[in-house]
N, CA, C and O atoms as a GROMACS GRO file, in nm:
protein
  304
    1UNK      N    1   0.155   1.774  -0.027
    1UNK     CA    2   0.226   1.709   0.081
    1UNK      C    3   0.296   1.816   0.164
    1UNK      O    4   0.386   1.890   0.124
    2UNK      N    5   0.242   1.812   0.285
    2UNK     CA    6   0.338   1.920   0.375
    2UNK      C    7   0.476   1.863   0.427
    2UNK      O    8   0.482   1.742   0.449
    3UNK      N    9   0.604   1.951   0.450
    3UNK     CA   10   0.705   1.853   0.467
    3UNK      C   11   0.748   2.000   0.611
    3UNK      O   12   0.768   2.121   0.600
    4UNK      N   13   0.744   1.901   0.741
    4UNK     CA   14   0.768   1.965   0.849
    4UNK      C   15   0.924   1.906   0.912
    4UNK      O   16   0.978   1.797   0.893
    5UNK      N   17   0.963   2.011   0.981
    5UNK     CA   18   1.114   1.931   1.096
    5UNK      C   19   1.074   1.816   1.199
    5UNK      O   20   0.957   1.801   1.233
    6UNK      N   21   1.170   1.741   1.243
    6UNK     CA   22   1.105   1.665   1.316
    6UNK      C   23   1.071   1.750   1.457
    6UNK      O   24   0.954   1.742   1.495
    7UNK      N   25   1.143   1.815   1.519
    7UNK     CA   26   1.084   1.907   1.613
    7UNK      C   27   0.931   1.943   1.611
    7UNK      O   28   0.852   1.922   1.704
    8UNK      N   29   0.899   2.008   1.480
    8UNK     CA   30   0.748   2.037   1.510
    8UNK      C   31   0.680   1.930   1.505
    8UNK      O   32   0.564   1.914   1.543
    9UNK      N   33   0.765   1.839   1.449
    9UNK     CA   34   0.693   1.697   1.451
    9UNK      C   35   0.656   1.662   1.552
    9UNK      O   36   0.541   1.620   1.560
   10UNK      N   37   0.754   1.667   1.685
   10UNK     CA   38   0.725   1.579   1.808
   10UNK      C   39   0.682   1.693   1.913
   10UNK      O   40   0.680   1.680   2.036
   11UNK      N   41   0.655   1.788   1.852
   11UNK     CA   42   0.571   1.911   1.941
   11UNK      C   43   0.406   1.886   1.928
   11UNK      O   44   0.309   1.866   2.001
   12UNK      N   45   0.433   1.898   1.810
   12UNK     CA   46   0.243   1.846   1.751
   12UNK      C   47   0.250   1.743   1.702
   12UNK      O   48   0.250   1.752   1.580
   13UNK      N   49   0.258   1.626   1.746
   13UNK     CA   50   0.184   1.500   1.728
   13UNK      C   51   0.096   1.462   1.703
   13UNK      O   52   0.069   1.378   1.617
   14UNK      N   53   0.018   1.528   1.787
   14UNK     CA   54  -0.143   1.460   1.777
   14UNK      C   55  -0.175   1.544   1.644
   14UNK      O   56  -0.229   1.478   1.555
   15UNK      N   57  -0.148   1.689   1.615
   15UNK     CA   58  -0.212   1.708   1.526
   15UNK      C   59  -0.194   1.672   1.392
   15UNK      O   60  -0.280   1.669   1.304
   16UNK      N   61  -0.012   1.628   1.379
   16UNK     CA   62  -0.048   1.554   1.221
   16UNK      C   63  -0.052   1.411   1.233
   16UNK      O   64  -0.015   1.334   1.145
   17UNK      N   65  -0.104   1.374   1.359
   17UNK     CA   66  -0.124   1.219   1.286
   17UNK      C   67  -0.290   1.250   1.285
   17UNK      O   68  -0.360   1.182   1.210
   18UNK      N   69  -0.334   1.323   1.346
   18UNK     CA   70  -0.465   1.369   1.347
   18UNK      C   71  -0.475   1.387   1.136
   18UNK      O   72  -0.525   1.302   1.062
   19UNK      N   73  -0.412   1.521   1.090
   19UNK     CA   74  -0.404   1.550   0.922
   19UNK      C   75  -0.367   1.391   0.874
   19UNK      O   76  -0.454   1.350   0.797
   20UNK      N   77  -0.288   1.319   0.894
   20UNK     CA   78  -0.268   1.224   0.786
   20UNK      C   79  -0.387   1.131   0.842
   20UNK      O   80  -0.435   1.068   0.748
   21UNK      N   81  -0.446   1.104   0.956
   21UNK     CA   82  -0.600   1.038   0.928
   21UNK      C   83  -0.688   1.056   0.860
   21UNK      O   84  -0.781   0.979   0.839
   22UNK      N   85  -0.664   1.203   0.800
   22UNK     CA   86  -0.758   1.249   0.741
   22UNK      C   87  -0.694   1.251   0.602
   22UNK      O   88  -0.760   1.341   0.550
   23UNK      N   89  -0.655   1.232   0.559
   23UNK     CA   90  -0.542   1.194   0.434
   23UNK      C   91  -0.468   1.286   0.393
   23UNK      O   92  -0.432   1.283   0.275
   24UNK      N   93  -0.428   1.385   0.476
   24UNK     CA   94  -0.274   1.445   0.407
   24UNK      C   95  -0.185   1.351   0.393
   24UNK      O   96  -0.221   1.237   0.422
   25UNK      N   97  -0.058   1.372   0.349
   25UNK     CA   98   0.066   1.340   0.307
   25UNK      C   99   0.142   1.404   0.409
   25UNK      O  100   0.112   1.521   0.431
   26UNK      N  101   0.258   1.339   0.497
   26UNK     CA  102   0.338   1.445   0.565
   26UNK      C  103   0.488   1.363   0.538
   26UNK      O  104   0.516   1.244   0.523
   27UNK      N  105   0.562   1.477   0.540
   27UNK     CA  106   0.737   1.410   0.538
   27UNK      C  107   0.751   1.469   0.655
   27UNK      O  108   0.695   1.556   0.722
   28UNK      N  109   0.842   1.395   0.663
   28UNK     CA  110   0.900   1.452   0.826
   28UNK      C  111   1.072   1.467   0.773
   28UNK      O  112   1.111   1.381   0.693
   29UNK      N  113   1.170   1.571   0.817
   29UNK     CA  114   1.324   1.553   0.792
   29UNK      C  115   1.358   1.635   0.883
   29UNK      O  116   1.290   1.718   0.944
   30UNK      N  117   1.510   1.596   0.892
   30UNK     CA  118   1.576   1.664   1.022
   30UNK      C  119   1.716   1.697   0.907
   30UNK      O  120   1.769   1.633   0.817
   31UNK      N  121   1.736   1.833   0.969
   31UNK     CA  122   1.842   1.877   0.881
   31UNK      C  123   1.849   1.891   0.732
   31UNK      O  124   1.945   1.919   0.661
   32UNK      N  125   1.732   1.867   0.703
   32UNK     CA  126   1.683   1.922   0.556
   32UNK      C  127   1.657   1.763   0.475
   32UNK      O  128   1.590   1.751   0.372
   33UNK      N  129   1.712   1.669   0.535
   33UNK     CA  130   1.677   1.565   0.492
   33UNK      C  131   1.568   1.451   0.562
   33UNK      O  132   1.544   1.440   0.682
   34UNK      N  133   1.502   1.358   0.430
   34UNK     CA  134   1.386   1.323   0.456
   34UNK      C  135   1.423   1.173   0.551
   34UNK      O  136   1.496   1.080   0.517
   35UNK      N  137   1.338   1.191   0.690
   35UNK     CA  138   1.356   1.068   0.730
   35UNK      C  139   1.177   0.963   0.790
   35UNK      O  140   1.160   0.873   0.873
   36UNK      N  141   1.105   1.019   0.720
   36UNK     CA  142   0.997   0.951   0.686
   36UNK      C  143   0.911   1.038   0.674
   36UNK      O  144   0.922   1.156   0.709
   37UNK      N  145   0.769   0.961   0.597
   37UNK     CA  146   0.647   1.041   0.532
   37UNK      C  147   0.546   0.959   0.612
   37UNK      O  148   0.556   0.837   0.627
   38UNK      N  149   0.447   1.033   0.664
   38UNK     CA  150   0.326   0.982   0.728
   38UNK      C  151   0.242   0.990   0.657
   38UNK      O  152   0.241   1.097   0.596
   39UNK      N  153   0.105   0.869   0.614
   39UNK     CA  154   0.036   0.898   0.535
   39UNK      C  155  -0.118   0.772   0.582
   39UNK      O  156  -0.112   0.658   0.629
   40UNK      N  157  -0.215   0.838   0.550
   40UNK     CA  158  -0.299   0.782   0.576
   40UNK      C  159  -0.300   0.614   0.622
   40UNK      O  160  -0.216   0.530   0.590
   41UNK      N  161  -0.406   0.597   0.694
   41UNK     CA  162  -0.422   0.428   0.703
   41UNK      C  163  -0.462   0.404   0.585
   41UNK      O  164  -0.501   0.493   0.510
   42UNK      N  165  -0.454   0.225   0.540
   42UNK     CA  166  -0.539   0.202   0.456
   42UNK      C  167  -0.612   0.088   0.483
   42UNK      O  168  -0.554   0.006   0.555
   43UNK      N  169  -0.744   0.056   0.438
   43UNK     CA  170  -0.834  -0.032   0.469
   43UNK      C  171  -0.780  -0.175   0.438
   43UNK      O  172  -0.882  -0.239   0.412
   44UNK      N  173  -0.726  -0.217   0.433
   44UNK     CA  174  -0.646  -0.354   0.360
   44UNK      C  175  -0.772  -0.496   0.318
   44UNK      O  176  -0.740  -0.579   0.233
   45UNK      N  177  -0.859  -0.501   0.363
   45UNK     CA  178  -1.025  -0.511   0.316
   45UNK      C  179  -1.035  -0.458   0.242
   45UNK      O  180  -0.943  -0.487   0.166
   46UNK      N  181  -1.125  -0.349   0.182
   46UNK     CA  182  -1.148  -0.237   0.107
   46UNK      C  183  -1.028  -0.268  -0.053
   46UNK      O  184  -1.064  -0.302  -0.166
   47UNK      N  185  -0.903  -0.244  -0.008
   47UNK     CA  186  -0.782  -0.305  -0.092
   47UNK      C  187  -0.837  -0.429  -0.176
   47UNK      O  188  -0.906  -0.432  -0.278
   48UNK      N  189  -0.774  -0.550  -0.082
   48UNK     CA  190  -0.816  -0.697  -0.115
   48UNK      C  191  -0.898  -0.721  -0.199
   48UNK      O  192  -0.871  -0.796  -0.293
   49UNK      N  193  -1.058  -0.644  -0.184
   49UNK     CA  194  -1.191  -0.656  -0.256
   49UNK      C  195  -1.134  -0.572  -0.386
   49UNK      O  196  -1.134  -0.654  -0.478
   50UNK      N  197  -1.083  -0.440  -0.438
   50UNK     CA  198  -1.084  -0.398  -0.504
   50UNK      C  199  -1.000  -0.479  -0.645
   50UNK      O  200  -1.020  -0.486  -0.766
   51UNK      N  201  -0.898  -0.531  -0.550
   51UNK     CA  202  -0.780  -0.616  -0.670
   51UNK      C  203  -0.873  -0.727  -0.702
   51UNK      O  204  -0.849  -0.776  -0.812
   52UNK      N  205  -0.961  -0.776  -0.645
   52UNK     CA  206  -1.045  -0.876  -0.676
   52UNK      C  207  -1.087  -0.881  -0.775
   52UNK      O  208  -1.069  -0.976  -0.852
   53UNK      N  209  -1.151  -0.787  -0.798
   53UNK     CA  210  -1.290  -0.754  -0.865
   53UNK      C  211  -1.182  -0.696  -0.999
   53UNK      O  212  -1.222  -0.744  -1.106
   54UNK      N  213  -1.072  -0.616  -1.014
   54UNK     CA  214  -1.003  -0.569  -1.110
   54UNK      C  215  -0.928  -0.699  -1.186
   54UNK      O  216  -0.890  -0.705  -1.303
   55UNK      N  217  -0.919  -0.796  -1.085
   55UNK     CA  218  -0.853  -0.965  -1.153
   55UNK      C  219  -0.952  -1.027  -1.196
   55UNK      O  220  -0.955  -1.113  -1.284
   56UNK      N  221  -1.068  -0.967  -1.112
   56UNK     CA  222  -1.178  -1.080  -1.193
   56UNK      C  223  -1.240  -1.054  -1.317
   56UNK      O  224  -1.279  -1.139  -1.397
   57UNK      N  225  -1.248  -0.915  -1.330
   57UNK     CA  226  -1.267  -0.827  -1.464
   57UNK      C  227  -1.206  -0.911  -1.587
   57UNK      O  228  -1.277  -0.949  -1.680
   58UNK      N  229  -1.052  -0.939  -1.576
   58UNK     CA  230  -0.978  -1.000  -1.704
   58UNK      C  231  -0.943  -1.109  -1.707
   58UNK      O  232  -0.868  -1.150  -1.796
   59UNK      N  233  -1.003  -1.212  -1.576
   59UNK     CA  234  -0.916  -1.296  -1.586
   59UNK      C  235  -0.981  -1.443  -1.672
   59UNK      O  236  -1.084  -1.432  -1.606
   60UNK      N  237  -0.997  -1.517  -1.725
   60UNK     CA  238  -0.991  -1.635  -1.840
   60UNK      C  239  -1.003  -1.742  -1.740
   60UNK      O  240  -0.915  -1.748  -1.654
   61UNK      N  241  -1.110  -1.837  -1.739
   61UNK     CA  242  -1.134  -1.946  -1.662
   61UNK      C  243  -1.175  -2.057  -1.776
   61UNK      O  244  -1.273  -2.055  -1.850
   62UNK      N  245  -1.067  -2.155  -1.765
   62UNK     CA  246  -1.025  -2.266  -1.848
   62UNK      C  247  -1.000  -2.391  -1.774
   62UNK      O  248  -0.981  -2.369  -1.654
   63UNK      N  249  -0.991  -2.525  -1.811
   63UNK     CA  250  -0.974  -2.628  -1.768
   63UNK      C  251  -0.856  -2.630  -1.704
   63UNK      O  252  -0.760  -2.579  -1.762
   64UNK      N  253  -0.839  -2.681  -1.593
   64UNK     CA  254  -0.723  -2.612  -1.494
   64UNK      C  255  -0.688  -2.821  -1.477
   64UNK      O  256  -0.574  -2.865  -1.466
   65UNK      N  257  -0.805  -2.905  -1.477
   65UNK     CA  258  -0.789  -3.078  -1.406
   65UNK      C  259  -0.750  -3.160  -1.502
   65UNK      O  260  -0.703  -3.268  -1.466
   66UNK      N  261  -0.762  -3.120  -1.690
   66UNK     CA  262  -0.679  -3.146  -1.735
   66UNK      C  263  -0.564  -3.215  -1.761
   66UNK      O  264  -0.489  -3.145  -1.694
   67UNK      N  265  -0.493  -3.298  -1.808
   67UNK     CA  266  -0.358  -3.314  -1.860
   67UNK      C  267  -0.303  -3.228  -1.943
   67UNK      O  268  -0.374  -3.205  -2.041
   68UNK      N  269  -0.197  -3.168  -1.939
   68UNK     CA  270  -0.122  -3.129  -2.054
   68UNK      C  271   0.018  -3.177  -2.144
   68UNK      O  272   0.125  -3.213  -2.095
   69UNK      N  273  -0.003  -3.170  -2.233
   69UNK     CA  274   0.094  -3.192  -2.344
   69UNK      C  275   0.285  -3.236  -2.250
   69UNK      O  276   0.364  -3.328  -2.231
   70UNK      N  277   0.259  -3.074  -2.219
   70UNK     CA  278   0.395  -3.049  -2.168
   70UNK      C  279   0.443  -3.126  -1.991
   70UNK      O  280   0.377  -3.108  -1.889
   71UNK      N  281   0.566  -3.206  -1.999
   71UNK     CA  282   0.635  -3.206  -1.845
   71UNK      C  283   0.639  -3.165  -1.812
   71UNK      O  284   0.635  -3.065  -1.882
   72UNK      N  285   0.654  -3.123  -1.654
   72UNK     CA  286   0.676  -3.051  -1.628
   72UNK      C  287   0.792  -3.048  -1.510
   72UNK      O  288   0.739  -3.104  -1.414
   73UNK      N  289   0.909  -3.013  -1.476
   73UNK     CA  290   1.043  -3.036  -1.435
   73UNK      C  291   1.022  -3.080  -1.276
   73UNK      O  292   1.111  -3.148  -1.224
   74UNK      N  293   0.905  -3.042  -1.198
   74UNK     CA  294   0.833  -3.038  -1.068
   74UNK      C  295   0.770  -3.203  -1.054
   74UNK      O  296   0.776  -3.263  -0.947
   75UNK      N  297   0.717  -3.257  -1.167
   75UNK     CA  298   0.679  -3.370  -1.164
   75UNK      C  299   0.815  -3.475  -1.207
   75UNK      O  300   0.778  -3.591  -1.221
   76UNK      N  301   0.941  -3.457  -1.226
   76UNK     CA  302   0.980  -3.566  -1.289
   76UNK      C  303   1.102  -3.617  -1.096
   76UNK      O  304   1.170  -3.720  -1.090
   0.00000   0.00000   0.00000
């Protein structure tokens, strides 16, 4: 992770939002402290599908239409 001032920050712009498209890590701080990190886009598709497929891996498909035993505090 490169960690630049905001000055060079707003001198070169284009070029680290250019690096974090490409997936660096950047902090940005002024006065030695951190006031944000730039970091890649993410596909939020790409995402979505992945948790999918990692929930669908473990997940247990059982009678859901059922009655059960138990009340439930929503129904009374």
């Amino acid at each position: 992770m490169e960690t630049i001032n905001i000055s060079e920050f707003r001198a070169n712009l284009l070029k680290y939002l250019e690096k974090a498209n490409s997936g660096e890590h950047i902090s940005v701080t002024t006065n030695g402290r951190l006031i944000a990190t730039i970091i890649p886009p993410v596909d939020q598709k790409i995402l979505a599908r992945k948790q999918l497929h990692e929930l669908a891996a473990t997940a247990k498909i059982r009678d859901v239409t059922s009655p059960v035993d138990e009340q439930w505090d929503a129904l009374s």
